[in-house]
C-alpha positions in Angstrom: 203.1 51.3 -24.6 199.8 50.0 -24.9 198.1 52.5 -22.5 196.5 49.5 -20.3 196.7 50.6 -16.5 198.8 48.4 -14.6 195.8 47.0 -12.6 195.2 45.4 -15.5 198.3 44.2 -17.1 199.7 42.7 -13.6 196.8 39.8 -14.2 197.3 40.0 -18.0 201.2 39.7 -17.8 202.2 38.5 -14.7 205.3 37.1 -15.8 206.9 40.7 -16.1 206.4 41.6 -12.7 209.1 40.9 -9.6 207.3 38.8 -6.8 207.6 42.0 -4.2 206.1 44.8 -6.6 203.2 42.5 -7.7 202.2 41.6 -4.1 202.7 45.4 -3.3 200.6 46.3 -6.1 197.5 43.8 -5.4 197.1 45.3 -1.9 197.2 48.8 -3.3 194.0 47.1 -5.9 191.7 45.5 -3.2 192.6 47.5 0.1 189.8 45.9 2.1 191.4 42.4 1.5 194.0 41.7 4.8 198.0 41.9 3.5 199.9 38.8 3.7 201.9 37.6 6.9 199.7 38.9 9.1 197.1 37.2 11.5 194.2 37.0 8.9 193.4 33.6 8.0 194.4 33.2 4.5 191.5 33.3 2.5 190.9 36.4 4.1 194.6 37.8 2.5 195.0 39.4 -0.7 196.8 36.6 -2.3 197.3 32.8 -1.5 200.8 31.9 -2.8 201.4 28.5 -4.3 204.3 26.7 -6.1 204.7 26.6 -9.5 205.2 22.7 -10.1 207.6 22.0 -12.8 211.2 21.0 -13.4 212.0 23.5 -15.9 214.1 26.4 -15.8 212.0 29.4 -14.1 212.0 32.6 -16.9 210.2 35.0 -14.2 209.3 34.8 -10.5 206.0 34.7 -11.0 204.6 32.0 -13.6 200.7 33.5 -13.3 198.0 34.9 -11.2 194.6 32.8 -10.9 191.1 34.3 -10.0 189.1 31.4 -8.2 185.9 30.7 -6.8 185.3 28.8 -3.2 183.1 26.4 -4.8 183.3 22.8 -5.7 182.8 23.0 -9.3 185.0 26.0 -9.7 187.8 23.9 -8.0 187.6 20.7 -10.3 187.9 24.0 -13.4 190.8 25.1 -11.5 192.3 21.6 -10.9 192.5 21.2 -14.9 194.5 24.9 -15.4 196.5 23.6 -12.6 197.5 21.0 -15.1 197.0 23.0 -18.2 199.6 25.4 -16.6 202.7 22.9 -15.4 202.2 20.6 -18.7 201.9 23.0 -21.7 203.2 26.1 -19.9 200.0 27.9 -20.6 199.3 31.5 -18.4 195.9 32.0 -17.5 194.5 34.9 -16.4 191.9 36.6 -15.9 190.8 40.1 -14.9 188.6 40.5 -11.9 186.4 43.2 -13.2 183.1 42.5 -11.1 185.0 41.2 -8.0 182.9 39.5 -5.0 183.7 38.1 -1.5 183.9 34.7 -2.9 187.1 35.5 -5.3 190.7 35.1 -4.3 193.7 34.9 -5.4 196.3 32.7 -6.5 200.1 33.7 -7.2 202.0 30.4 -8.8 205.6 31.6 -7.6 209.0 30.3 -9.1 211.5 31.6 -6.8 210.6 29.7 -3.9 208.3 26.8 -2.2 208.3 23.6 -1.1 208.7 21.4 -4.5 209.3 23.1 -8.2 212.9 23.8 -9.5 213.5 26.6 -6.6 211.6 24.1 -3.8 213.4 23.0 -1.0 212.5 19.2 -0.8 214.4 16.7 -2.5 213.1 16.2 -7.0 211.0 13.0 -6.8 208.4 15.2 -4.6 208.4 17.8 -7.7 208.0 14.5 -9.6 205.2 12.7 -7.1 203.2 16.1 -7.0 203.6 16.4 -11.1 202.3 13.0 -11.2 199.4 13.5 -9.2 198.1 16.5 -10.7 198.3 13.8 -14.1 195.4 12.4 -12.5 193.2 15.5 -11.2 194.8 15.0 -7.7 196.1 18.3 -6.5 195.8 17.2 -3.0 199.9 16.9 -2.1 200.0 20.0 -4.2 197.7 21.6 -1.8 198.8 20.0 1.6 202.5 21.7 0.6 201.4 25.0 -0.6 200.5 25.8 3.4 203.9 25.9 4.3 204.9 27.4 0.6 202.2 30.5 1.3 203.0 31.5 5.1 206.7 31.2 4.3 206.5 33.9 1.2 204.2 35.9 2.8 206.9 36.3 5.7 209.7 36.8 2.9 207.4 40.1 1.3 207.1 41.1 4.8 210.8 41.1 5.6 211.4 43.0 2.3 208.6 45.5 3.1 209.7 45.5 6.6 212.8 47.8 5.6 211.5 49.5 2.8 210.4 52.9 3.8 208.2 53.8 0.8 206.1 50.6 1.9 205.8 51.4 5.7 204.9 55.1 4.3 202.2 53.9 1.7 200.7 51.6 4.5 200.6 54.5 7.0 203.0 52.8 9.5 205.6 53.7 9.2 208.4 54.7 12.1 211.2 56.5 9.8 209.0 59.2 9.5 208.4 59.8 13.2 212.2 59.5 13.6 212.3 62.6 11.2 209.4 64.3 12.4 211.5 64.0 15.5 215.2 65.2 14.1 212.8 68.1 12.5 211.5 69.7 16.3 208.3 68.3 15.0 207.8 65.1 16.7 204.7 65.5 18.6 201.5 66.2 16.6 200.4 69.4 18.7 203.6 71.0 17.0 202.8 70.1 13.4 200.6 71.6 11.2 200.9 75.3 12.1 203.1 76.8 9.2 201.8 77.3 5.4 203.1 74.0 4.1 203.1 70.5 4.8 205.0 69.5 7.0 205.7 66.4 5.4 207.6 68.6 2.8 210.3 69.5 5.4 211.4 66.0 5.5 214.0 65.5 2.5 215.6 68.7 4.2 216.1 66.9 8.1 219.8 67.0 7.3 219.8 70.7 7.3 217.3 71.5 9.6 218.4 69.2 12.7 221.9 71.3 12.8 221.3 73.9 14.8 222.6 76.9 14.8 221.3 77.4 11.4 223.5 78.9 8.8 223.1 81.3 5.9 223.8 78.2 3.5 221.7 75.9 5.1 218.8 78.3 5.1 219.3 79.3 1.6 220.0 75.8 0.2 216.8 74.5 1.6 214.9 77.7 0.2 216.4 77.2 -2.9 215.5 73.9 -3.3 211.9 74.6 -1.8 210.7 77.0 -4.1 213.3 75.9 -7.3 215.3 79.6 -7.2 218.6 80.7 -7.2 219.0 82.2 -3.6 221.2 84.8 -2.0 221.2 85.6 1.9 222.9 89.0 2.8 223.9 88.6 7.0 223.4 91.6 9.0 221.6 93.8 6.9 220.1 95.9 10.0 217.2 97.4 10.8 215.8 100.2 13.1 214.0 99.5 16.6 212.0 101.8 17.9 212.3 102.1 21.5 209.2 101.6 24.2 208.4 104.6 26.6 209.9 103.0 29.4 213.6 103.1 27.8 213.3 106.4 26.3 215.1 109.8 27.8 213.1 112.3 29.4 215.4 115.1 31.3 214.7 115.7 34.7 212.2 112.2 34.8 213.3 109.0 33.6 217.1 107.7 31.8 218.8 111.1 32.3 222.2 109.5 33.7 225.0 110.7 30.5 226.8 107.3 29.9 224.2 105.2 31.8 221.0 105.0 30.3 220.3 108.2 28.2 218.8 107.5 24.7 219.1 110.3 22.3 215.9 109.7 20.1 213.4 107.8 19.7 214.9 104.3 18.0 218.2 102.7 17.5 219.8 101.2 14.3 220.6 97.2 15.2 222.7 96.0 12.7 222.7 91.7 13.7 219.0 91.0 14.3 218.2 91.6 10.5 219.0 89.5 7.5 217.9 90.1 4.0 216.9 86.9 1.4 217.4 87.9 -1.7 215.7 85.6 -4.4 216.3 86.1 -8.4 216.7 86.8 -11.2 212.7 85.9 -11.2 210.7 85.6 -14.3 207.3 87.8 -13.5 205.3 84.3 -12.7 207.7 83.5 -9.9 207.9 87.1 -9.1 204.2 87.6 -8.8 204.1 84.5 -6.8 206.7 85.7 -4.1 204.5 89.1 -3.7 202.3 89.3 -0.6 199.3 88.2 -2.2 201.0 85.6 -4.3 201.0 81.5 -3.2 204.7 81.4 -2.4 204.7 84.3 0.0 203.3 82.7 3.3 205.1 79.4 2.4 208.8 81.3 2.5 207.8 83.1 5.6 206.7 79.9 7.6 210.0 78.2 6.2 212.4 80.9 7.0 210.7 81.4 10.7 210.7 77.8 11.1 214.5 77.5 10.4 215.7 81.2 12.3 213.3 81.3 15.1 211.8 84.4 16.4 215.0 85.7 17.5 215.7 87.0 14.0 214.0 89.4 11.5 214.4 89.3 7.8 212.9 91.1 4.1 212.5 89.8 0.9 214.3 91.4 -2.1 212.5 89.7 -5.5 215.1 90.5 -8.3 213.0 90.5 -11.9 214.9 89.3 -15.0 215.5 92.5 -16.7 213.7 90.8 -20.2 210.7 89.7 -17.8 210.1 93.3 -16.7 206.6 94.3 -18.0 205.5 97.4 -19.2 202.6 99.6 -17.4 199.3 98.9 -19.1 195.8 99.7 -17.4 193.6 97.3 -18.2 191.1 95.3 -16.5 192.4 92.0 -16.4 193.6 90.3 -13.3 196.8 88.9 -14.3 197.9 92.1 -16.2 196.9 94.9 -13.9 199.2 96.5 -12.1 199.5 96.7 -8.8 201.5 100.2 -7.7 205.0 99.7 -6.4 204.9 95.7 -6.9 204.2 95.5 -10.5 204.2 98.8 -12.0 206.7 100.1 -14.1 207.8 103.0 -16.1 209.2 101.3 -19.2 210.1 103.1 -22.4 213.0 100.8 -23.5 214.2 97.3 -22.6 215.7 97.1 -19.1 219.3 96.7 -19.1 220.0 95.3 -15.6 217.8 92.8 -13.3 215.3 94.8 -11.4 216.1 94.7 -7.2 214.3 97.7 -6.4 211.2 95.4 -4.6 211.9 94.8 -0.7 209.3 93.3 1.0 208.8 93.3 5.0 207.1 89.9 6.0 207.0 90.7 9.7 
Protein backbone atom coordinates (compact mmCIF):
# COMPACT_ATOMS: atom_id res chain seq x y z
CA UNK A 1 0.00 0.00 0.00
CA UNK A 2 1.37 3.14 -1.06
CA UNK A 3 -0.75 5.43 1.19
CA UNK A 4 -2.05 7.55 -1.95
CA UNK A 5 -5.86 8.43 -1.38
CA UNK A 6 -7.96 6.99 -3.90
CA UNK A 7 -8.82 10.42 -5.37
CA UNK A 8 -5.74 10.27 -6.50
CA UNK A 9 -4.81 6.83 -7.71
CA UNK A 10 -8.35 6.49 -9.68
CA UNK A 11 -6.62 9.13 -12.31
CA UNK A 12 -3.14 7.60 -11.69
CA UNK A 13 -4.41 3.94 -12.21
CA UNK A 14 -7.47 3.90 -13.88
CA UNK A 15 -7.02 0.62 -15.28
CA UNK A 16 -7.66 -1.09 -11.74
CA UNK A 17 -10.96 0.38 -11.23
CA UNK A 18 -14.52 -1.35 -12.39
CA UNK A 19 -16.44 1.11 -14.76
CA UNK A 20 -19.47 1.51 -11.96
CA UNK A 21 -17.09 2.26 -8.79
CA UNK A 22 -14.97 4.79 -10.78
CA UNK A 23 -17.98 6.81 -12.08
CA UNK A 24 -19.36 6.47 -8.38
CA UNK A 25 -16.27 7.63 -7.10
CA UNK A 26 -15.76 10.85 -9.47
CA UNK A 27 -19.12 12.19 -8.44
CA UNK A 28 -18.26 11.70 -4.78
CA UNK A 29 -14.72 14.07 -5.91
CA UNK A 30 -16.48 17.04 -7.74
CA UNK A 31 -20.11 17.03 -6.19
CA UNK A 32 -20.98 20.35 -7.90
CA UNK A 33 -20.39 18.70 -11.37
CA UNK A 34 -24.24 17.09 -12.64
CA UNK A 35 -24.12 12.95 -12.46
CA UNK A 36 -24.43 11.18 -15.72
CA UNK A 37 -27.82 10.21 -17.37
CA UNK A 38 -29.52 12.90 -16.26
CA UNK A 39 -30.82 16.04 -18.08
CA UNK A 40 -27.58 18.15 -17.82
CA UNK A 41 -26.04 18.72 -20.97
CA UNK A 42 -22.86 16.82 -20.99
CA UNK A 43 -20.21 19.05 -20.58
CA UNK A 44 -21.93 20.00 -17.67
CA UNK A 45 -21.70 15.98 -16.21
CA UNK A 46 -18.98 14.65 -14.29
CA UNK A 47 -17.59 12.49 -16.97
CA UNK A 48 -17.91 12.35 -20.85
CA UNK A 49 -17.53 8.66 -21.78
CA UNK A 50 -15.82 7.69 -24.93
CA UNK A 51 -14.70 4.46 -26.70
CA UNK A 52 -11.56 3.10 -26.36
CA UNK A 53 -10.58 2.48 -30.19
CA UNK A 54 -8.62 -0.57 -30.67
CA UNK A 55 -8.85 -4.18 -31.82
CA UNK A 56 -7.08 -5.66 -29.06
CA UNK A 57 -8.12 -7.72 -26.28
CA UNK A 58 -9.55 -5.28 -23.46
CA UNK A 59 -7.26 -6.06 -19.92
CA UNK A 60 -9.69 -3.61 -17.74
CA UNK A 61 -12.97 -1.76 -18.42
CA UNK A 62 -11.53 1.31 -18.21
CA UNK A 63 -8.36 1.95 -20.50
CA UNK A 64 -7.72 5.77 -18.85
CA UNK A 65 -9.20 8.97 -17.58
CA UNK A 66 -8.25 12.28 -19.59
CA UNK A 67 -8.37 15.92 -18.03
CA UNK A 68 -9.08 18.34 -20.95
CA UNK A 69 -9.48 21.84 -21.67
CA UNK A 70 -12.45 23.47 -23.98
CA UNK A 71 -10.03 25.16 -26.00
CA UNK A 72 -8.76 24.74 -29.56
CA UNK A 73 -5.20 24.18 -28.89
CA UNK A 74 -5.86 21.92 -25.99
CA UNK A 75 -7.97 19.83 -28.40
CA UNK A 76 -5.30 19.36 -31.23
CA UNK A 77 -2.90 18.19 -27.59
CA UNK A 78 -5.65 15.87 -26.88
CA UNK A 79 -6.11 14.71 -30.52
CA UNK A 80 -2.32 13.36 -30.47
CA UNK A 81 -2.90 11.24 -26.85
CA UNK A 82 -5.92 10.16 -28.58
CA UNK A 83 -3.49 8.50 -30.91
CA UNK A 84 -0.68 8.07 -28.55
CA UNK A 85 -3.20 6.00 -26.47
CA UNK A 86 -4.89 3.44 -29.24
CA UNK A 87 -1.26 3.05 -31.09
CA UNK A 88 1.29 2.42 -28.32
CA UNK A 89 -1.10 1.64 -25.55
CA UNK A 90 0.17 4.50 -23.51
CA UNK A 91 -2.23 5.71 -20.20
CA UNK A 92 -2.16 9.26 -19.60
CA UNK A 93 -3.29 10.80 -16.76
CA UNK A 94 -3.30 13.41 -15.05
CA UNK A 95 -4.33 14.72 -11.65
CA UNK A 96 -6.67 17.62 -11.50
CA UNK A 97 -5.20 19.37 -8.50
CA UNK A 98 -6.21 23.11 -9.29
CA UNK A 99 -9.50 22.16 -11.04
CA UNK A 100 -11.55 25.13 -13.04
CA UNK A 101 -14.88 25.28 -14.87
CA UNK A 102 -13.15 24.77 -18.09
CA UNK A 103 -11.86 21.02 -17.20
CA UNK A 104 -13.72 17.81 -17.92
CA UNK A 105 -13.49 14.70 -18.07
CA UNK A 106 -12.93 11.87 -20.33
CA UNK A 107 -13.39 8.01 -19.40
CA UNK A 108 -12.01 5.79 -22.59
CA UNK A 109 -14.20 2.71 -21.74
CA UNK A 110 -13.58 -0.96 -23.02
CA UNK A 111 -16.67 -2.72 -22.09
CA UNK A 112 -18.92 -1.08 -24.28
CA UNK A 113 -19.51 1.71 -27.28
CA UNK A 114 -20.11 1.98 -30.54
CA UNK A 115 -16.75 0.70 -32.33
CA UNK A 116 -13.59 -0.87 -30.26
CA UNK A 117 -13.41 -4.70 -29.62
CA UNK A 118 -16.69 -4.53 -27.23
CA UNK A 119 -18.51 -1.92 -29.95
CA UNK A 120 -21.52 -2.83 -31.49
CA UNK A 121 -20.99 -1.87 -35.22
CA UNK A 122 -19.54 -4.14 -37.60
CA UNK A 123 -14.88 -4.09 -37.47
CA UNK A 124 -14.06 -2.00 -40.53
CA UNK A 125 -15.71 1.07 -38.48
CA UNK A 126 -13.07 0.18 -35.54
CA UNK A 127 -10.74 0.07 -38.52
CA UNK A 128 -12.08 3.46 -40.53
CA UNK A 129 -12.13 5.44 -37.04
CA UNK A 130 -8.40 3.84 -36.23
CA UNK A 131 -7.44 5.13 -39.50
CA UNK A 132 -8.62 8.48 -39.17
CA UNK A 133 -7.25 9.26 -35.95
CA UNK A 134 -3.72 8.21 -38.23
CA UNK A 135 -4.27 11.39 -39.64
CA UNK A 136 -5.29 13.84 -36.61
CA UNK A 137 -9.01 13.30 -37.63
CA UNK A 138 -10.90 12.30 -34.52
CA UNK A 139 -14.02 13.63 -36.06
CA UNK A 140 -15.95 9.95 -36.62
CA UNK A 141 -14.45 9.22 -33.30
CA UNK A 142 -16.25 12.03 -31.95
CA UNK A 143 -19.57 11.94 -34.00
CA UNK A 144 -19.90 8.07 -32.35
CA UNK A 145 -18.92 8.75 -28.92
CA UNK A 146 -22.52 10.77 -28.51
CA UNK A 147 -24.34 7.73 -28.75
CA UNK A 148 -21.37 5.68 -26.83
CA UNK A 149 -21.66 8.40 -23.70
CA UNK A 150 -25.64 8.71 -23.21
CA UNK A 151 -25.79 4.92 -23.64
CA UNK A 152 -23.19 4.21 -20.60
CA UNK A 153 -24.33 6.89 -18.70
CA UNK A 154 -27.85 5.10 -18.77
CA UNK A 155 -26.06 1.59 -18.07
CA UNK A 156 -24.35 3.31 -14.51
CA UNK A 157 -27.78 4.53 -13.89
CA UNK A 158 -29.55 1.18 -14.25
CA UNK A 159 -26.76 -0.30 -11.93
CA UNK A 160 -27.12 2.54 -9.42
CA UNK A 161 -30.78 2.45 -9.88
CA UNK A 162 -30.91 -0.84 -7.62
CA UNK A 163 -28.11 -0.38 -5.60
CA UNK A 164 -29.26 0.90 -2.27
CA UNK A 165 -25.90 2.17 -0.84
CA UNK A 166 -25.94 4.59 -4.11
CA UNK A 167 -29.57 5.88 -3.75
CA UNK A 168 -28.51 6.29 0.13
CA UNK A 169 -25.14 8.21 -0.57
CA UNK A 170 -27.06 10.44 -3.09
CA UNK A 171 -29.83 11.24 -0.55
CA UNK A 172 -32.59 9.61 -2.62
CA UNK A 173 -33.19 6.99 -1.88
CA UNK A 174 -36.84 5.14 -1.34
CA UNK A 175 -35.70 1.77 0.57
CA UNK A 176 -35.08 3.79 3.37
CA UNK A 177 -38.50 5.37 3.56
CA UNK A 178 -39.93 1.77 3.01
CA UNK A 179 -38.05 1.04 6.36
CA UNK A 180 -38.66 4.06 8.08
CA UNK A 181 -42.18 2.97 7.30
CA UNK A 182 -41.98 -0.98 8.40
CA UNK A 183 -40.22 0.80 11.58
CA UNK A 184 -43.67 3.08 12.77
CA UNK A 185 -41.33 5.82 11.70
CA UNK A 186 -42.39 6.82 8.44
CA UNK A 187 -43.43 10.33 8.70
CA UNK A 188 -40.77 12.82 9.83
CA UNK A 189 -42.88 14.40 12.76
CA UNK A 190 -42.37 10.87 14.45
CA UNK A 191 -38.57 10.64 14.04
CA UNK A 192 -36.09 12.12 15.85
CA UNK A 193 -37.48 12.02 19.45
CA UNK A 194 -35.51 9.09 21.11
CA UNK A 195 -31.65 9.26 22.21
CA UNK A 196 -30.27 7.69 18.97
CA UNK A 197 -30.49 7.88 15.49
CA UNK A 198 -33.03 6.74 14.08
CA UNK A 199 -31.30 5.66 11.21
CA UNK A 200 -29.56 3.03 13.57
CA UNK A 201 -32.97 1.19 13.96
CA UNK A 202 -32.87 0.21 10.50
CA UNK A 203 -30.66 -3.12 10.24
CA UNK A 204 -33.15 -4.18 13.12
CA UNK A 205 -36.75 -3.58 10.83
CA UNK A 206 -37.00 -7.34 10.78
CA UNK A 207 -37.47 -7.38 14.51
CA UNK A 208 -39.15 -4.41 15.10
CA UNK A 209 -42.06 -4.50 12.44
CA UNK A 210 -43.41 -7.86 14.28
CA UNK A 211 -45.51 -6.79 16.69
CA UNK A 212 -46.27 -8.07 19.52
CA UNK A 213 -42.69 -7.80 20.51
CA UNK A 214 -41.04 -10.72 22.17
CA UNK A 215 -38.43 -11.11 24.94
CA UNK A 216 -35.98 -12.44 22.15
CA UNK A 217 -36.66 -9.93 19.83
CA UNK A 218 -36.19 -7.20 22.30
CA UNK A 219 -33.12 -8.67 23.75
CA UNK A 220 -31.46 -9.63 20.43
CA UNK A 221 -31.78 -6.14 19.07
CA UNK A 222 -30.36 -4.79 22.50
CA UNK A 223 -27.75 -7.12 22.29
CA UNK A 224 -26.65 -6.30 19.14
CA UNK A 225 -27.20 -2.45 19.88
CA UNK A 226 -24.96 -1.99 22.54
CA UNK A 227 -22.51 -5.28 21.80
CA UNK A 228 -23.65 -7.26 25.32
CA UNK A 229 -24.70 -10.44 26.20
CA UNK A 230 -28.46 -9.83 27.24
CA UNK A 231 -30.92 -11.54 29.53
CA UNK A 232 -34.67 -10.51 29.79
CA UNK A 233 -36.50 -11.91 33.01
CA UNK A 234 -40.68 -11.68 32.07
CA UNK A 235 -42.87 -10.77 34.81
CA UNK A 236 -40.65 -9.61 37.37
CA UNK A 237 -43.51 -7.31 39.11
CA UNK A 238 -43.61 -4.34 40.62
CA UNK A 239 -45.87 -2.39 43.25
CA UNK A 240 -48.54 0.32 42.23
CA UNK A 241 -49.57 2.56 44.41
CA UNK A 242 -53.16 3.25 44.20
CA UNK A 243 -54.74 6.97 43.60
CA UNK A 244 -57.21 8.40 46.33
CA UNK A 245 -60.11 7.73 44.29
CA UNK A 246 -59.58 3.70 44.42
CA UNK A 247 -58.54 3.51 47.87
CA UNK A 248 -60.93 2.20 50.97
CA UNK A 249 -62.23 4.54 53.36
CA UNK A 250 -65.03 2.82 55.81
CA UNK A 251 -68.18 4.45 56.01
CA UNK A 252 -67.06 6.87 52.63
CA UNK A 253 -65.78 5.56 49.51
CA UNK A 254 -64.96 1.40 48.31
CA UNK A 255 -66.38 -0.07 51.49
CA UNK A 256 -68.47 -2.94 49.54
CA UNK A 257 -66.31 -6.56 50.99
CA UNK A 258 -65.80 -8.44 47.66
CA UNK A 259 -66.63 -5.38 45.41
CA UNK A 260 -64.23 -2.70 45.56
CA UNK A 261 -62.55 -2.62 49.06
CA UNK A 262 -58.64 -2.17 48.90
CA UNK A 263 -56.85 -3.15 51.90
CA UNK A 264 -53.81 -0.69 51.77
CA UNK A 265 -52.48 1.65 50.01
CA UNK A 266 -50.82 -0.29 46.76
CA UNK A 267 -51.04 -3.57 45.04
CA UNK A 268 -48.24 -5.93 43.83
CA UNK A 269 -48.80 -6.42 39.69
CA UNK A 270 -46.84 -9.11 38.70
CA UNK A 271 -47.15 -8.76 34.38
CA UNK A 272 -46.65 -4.97 33.75
CA UNK A 273 -42.88 -5.34 34.88
CA UNK A 274 -39.90 -6.88 33.08
CA UNK A 275 -36.41 -6.80 34.19
CA UNK A 276 -33.23 -6.51 31.36
CA UNK A 277 -30.58 -7.91 32.74
CA UNK A 278 -27.25 -6.94 30.91
CA UNK A 279 -23.66 -8.65 31.81
CA UNK A 280 -21.17 -9.84 32.85
CA UNK A 281 -19.96 -5.97 32.14
CA UNK A 282 -16.45 -4.97 32.34
CA UNK A 283 -16.53 -1.50 34.61
CA UNK A 284 -16.25 0.73 31.16
CA UNK A 285 -19.53 -0.83 29.87
CA UNK A 286 -20.78 -0.80 33.31
CA UNK A 287 -20.17 2.80 33.97
CA UNK A 288 -21.54 3.52 30.66
CA UNK A 289 -25.04 1.77 31.37
CA UNK A 290 -25.29 3.94 34.80
CA UNK A 291 -27.68 6.89 34.73
CA UNK A 292 -25.14 9.36 34.01
CA UNK A 293 -23.27 7.21 31.62
CA UNK A 294 -23.74 7.55 27.40
CA UNK A 295 -25.52 4.23 27.09
CA UNK A 296 -28.21 4.78 29.67
CA UNK A 297 -30.74 7.16 27.72
CA UNK A 298 -29.94 5.20 24.48
CA UNK A 299 -31.33 1.63 26.10
CA UNK A 300 -34.19 3.47 27.56
CA UNK A 301 -35.39 5.10 24.20
CA UNK A 302 -34.77 1.59 22.58
CA UNK A 303 -36.59 -0.59 24.99
CA UNK A 304 -39.68 2.06 25.17
CA UNK A 305 -39.60 2.26 21.50
CA UNK A 306 -39.91 -1.59 21.07
CA UNK A 307 -42.49 -2.28 24.48
CA UNK A 308 -44.51 0.79 24.34
CA UNK A 309 -45.76 2.55 27.34
CA UNK A 310 -47.92 -0.14 28.30
CA UNK A 311 -44.94 -1.90 30.04
CA UNK A 312 -42.41 -0.99 32.74
CA UNK A 313 -38.94 -2.40 33.16
CA UNK A 314 -35.28 -2.01 35.46
CA UNK A 315 -31.94 -2.49 34.56
CA UNK A 316 -29.81 -5.13 36.46
CA UNK A 317 -25.80 -4.26 35.29
CA UNK A 318 -24.01 -7.56 36.28
CA UNK A 319 -20.00 -6.60 36.82
CA UNK A 320 -17.36 -9.27 35.86
CA UNK A 321 -16.32 -10.35 39.27
CA UNK A 322 -12.34 -9.49 38.12
CA UNK A 323 -13.63 -6.03 36.89
CA UNK A 324 -14.94 -5.15 40.36
CA UNK A 325 -12.88 -2.16 41.65
CA UNK A 326 -11.86 -1.52 44.95
CA UNK A 327 -13.10 1.71 47.05
CA UNK A 328 -10.45 4.47 46.73
CA UNK A 329 -11.21 8.31 47.48
CA UNK A 330 -9.56 10.20 45.32
CA UNK A 331 -10.22 13.10 43.21
CA UNK A 332 -10.27 11.98 39.93
CA UNK A 333 -13.30 11.64 37.82
CA UNK A 334 -13.01 8.37 36.39
CA UNK A 335 -11.95 6.76 39.72
CA UNK A 336 -14.22 8.26 42.26
CA UNK A 337 -16.76 6.55 43.46
CA UNK A 338 -20.07 7.21 43.28
CA UNK A 339 -22.12 5.47 46.50
CA UNK A 340 -24.18 2.55 45.66
CA UNK A 341 -23.16 2.50 41.73
CA UNK A 342 -19.59 2.21 42.02
CA UNK A 343 -18.53 1.77 45.47
CA UNK A 344 -17.40 -1.24 46.94
CA UNK A 345 -16.17 -2.97 50.00
CA UNK A 346 -13.43 -5.10 48.55
CA UNK A 347 -10.83 -6.90 50.77
CA UNK A 348 -10.32 -9.94 48.44
CA UNK A 349 -11.05 -10.77 44.79
CA UNK A 350 -14.77 -11.25 44.10
CA UNK A 351 -15.65 -14.74 43.49
CA UNK A 352 -19.00 -14.37 41.66
CA UNK A 353 -20.32 -11.60 39.03
CA UNK A 354 -21.68 -8.65 40.85
CA UNK A 355 -25.86 -8.29 40.18
CA UNK A 356 -26.51 -6.36 43.24
CA UNK A 357 -27.02 -2.86 40.84
CA UNK A 358 -30.87 -2.50 39.71
CA UNK A 359 -31.57 0.53 38.16
CA UNK A 360 -35.33 2.15 37.73
CA UNK A 361 -35.34 4.14 34.35
CA UNK A 362 -38.94 5.27 34.68
Amino acid sequence: MDGKPVSQKIFEEPYRFEFFQAVRLLEKIFPDRKPVGGDALPADEVVRFRSYVSLEFPPSEIRDINVITDDPENQAKHAKHANQANQANHAYSEYPENWDSRKRLEMLICMMGMVGVSGVLPTHYTELVLDRIKHRDTALWTFLDIFTHRAASLFYQAWAKYRFPVGYERGKDEFTAYLFDLAGLGTHGLRGRMAVDDETLLPYVGLIAQRPHSTNAVANVISDYFGVRVQIEQFSGQWLHLEKSDMTFIGRQNSKLGVNTIAGTRIWDQQSKFRIRLGPLDFGKFQAFLPNGTAFKPLKSIVTFMTGMELDFDIRLVLEKRQVPGTVLTTRALRRPMLGWTSFLKTRPFRNDDDQLILQPN
